[in-house]
Structures are given as C-alpha cells and as structure tokens.
C-alpha positions in Angstrom: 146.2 101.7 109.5 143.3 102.1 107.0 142.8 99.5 104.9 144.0 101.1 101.4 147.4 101.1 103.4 146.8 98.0 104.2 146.5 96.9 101.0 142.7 96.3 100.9 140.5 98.0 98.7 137.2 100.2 100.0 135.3 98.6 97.4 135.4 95.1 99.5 133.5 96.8 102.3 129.8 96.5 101.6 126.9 96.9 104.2 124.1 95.3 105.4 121.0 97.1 106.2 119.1 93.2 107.4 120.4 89.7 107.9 118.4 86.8 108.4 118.7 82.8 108.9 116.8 80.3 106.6 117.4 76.5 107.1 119.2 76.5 103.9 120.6 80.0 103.5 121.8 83.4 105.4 120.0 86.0 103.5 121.4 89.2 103.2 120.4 92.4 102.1 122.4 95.2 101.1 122.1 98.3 98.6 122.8 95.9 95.9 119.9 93.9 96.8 119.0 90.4 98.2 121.9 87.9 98.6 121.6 84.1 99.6 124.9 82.4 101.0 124.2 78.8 101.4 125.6 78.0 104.6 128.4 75.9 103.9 129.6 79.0 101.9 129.6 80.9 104.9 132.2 78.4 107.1 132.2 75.1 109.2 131.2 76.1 111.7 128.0 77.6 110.7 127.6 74.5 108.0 127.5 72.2 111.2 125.4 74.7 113.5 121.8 74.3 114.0 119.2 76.3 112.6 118.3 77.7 116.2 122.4 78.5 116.6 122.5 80.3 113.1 118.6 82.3 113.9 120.5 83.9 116.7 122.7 86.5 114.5 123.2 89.5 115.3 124.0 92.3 112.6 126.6 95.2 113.9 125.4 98.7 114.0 127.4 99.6 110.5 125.9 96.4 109.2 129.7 95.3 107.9 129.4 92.4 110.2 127.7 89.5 111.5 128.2 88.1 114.6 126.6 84.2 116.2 127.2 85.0 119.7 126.0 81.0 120.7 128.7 80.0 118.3 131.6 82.7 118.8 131.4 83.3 115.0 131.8 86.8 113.2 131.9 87.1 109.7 132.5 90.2 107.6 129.7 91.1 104.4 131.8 92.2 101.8 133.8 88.6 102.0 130.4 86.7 101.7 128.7 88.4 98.9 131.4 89.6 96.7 133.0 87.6 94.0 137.1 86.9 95.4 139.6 88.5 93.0 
C-alpha cells in the first residue's frame, strides 16, 4: 500500500541529510534547513533518556528515520518537524 492509498500525504515525508543530539535538543537538518526538537517534543522516552542514550542515534540511509538502538526508539522526520494538520 503506498501511502496516498493509505491516506497519507507525500508531503509529510521529509528527509534528513544529519541528525545530532544536544543536551537540550535533537537537531535536525533537512532541505528546509536546521530544526531543533526539544526532547520532550520528541517522546518519553527520549525526555527521560540520558544524554549518552539520546548521542547514540542513528540516522537511516533515506534519512526518513531515526533510530536509538540503546533505547529501542525509532522515530520518523516528517512527524517531528512538521506542523500536525
């Protein structure tokens, strides 16, 4: 099923060309430019991680994703950095 059949627009998918971890932030840069997340934006998990747990990301090879492997925690970009409808 692609997502327009799925009812989700191609818009929402954005990539990430880096990703980094700040004490305060997940920075994130994309085509659009430099986005900060303040972690307790990003989920609970992540909120209550420490900052060693949240510097160990790892960025997918499309750069639509991040994944925590210490915390078992993937997150999608387009869902952090866009505005929700």
């Amino acid at each position: 099923m692609t997502p327009s059949e799925a009812g989700v627009s191609s818009s929402l998918t954005v990539y990430a060309r880096e990703a980094q971890a700040t004490d305060t932030h997940l920075v994130i840069l994309t085509h659009r430019g430099k986005h900060e997340i303040r972690w307790e934006l990003c989920s609970d998990r992540l909120s209550q991680a420490t900052q060693a747990e949240r510097a160990r990301l790892v960025l997918s090879p499309s750069g639509a994703s991040i994944r925590w492997p210490l915390l078992d925690e993937d997150l999608a970009i387009g869902p952090l950095i866009l505005p929700s409808r």
